[in-house]
C-alpha positions, 0 to 999 in steps of 0.5 A: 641370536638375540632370543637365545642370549636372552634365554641364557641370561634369563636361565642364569638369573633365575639359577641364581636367585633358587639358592637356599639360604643356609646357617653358618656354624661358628665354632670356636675354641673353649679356652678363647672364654677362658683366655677372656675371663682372665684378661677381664680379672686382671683389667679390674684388678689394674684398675682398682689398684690405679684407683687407690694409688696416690700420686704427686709432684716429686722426684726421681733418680735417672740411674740410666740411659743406655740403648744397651737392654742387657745393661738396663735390666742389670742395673734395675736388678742391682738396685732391687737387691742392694736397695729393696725399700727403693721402687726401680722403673725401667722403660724404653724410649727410642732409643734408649732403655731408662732406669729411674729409682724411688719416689722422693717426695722431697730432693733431699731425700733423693739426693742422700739416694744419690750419693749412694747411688753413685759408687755402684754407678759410674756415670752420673745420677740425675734427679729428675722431676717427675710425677711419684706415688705416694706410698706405692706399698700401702696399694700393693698390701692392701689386696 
């Protein structure tokens, strides 16, 4: 019994080291290079237009904070078309959507943007601190 058991253990053993090693063919879809060389195009040109972007200490105006989406996207769109020169940054930050406008480098600046800024919008404009870019248009036309 104990010669037969060896037997078998010693054939399976020996069967499994006779296996051939073969090569694995990899075949992938074309537009995955595609795809890739696009993602790669955009990351330098997000990168080059962070690097001629201009930042300092300023100020902005907190149109709103709601966690309705619809009303966040409308008053972003209200402030692009009633005030063009105005940049409007919309976020989320759970559970709120907030809406800033501008990049006031001064608070008077951001508080005549308020007074406008409050017969279009019912409930009260904040000036908030934040960290603005300096002549946000110069990066964008210089491509």
């Amino acid at each position: 019994m104990k010669s037969v058991l060896f037997a078998c253990s010693f054939w399976l053993t020996m069967s499994l080291s006779a296996q051939t090693v073969s090569t694995v063919n990899v075949y992938k879809d074309p537009r995955i290079d595609i795809m890739l060389k696009k993602q790669g195009e955009a990351n330098d040109l997000s990168t080059r237009n962070i690097a001629r972007r201009r930042t300092a200490k300023g100020y902005r105006l907190l149109v709103i904070s709601s966690n309705n989406r619809a009303e966040a996207i409308s008053a972003r769109t209200k402030i692009l078309s009633n005030f063009p020169e105005l940049k409007a940054y919309m976020w989320y930050q759970a559970p709120y959507y907030k809406v800033k406008a501008g990049n006031f480098t001064s608070r008077n600046d951001a508080q005549s943007y308020q007074k406008r800024l409050s017969s279009m919008f019912p409930g009260s404009i904040f000036i908030m601190n934040d960290t603005v870019e300096v002549n946000p248009n110069e990066s964008e036309s210089d491509d």
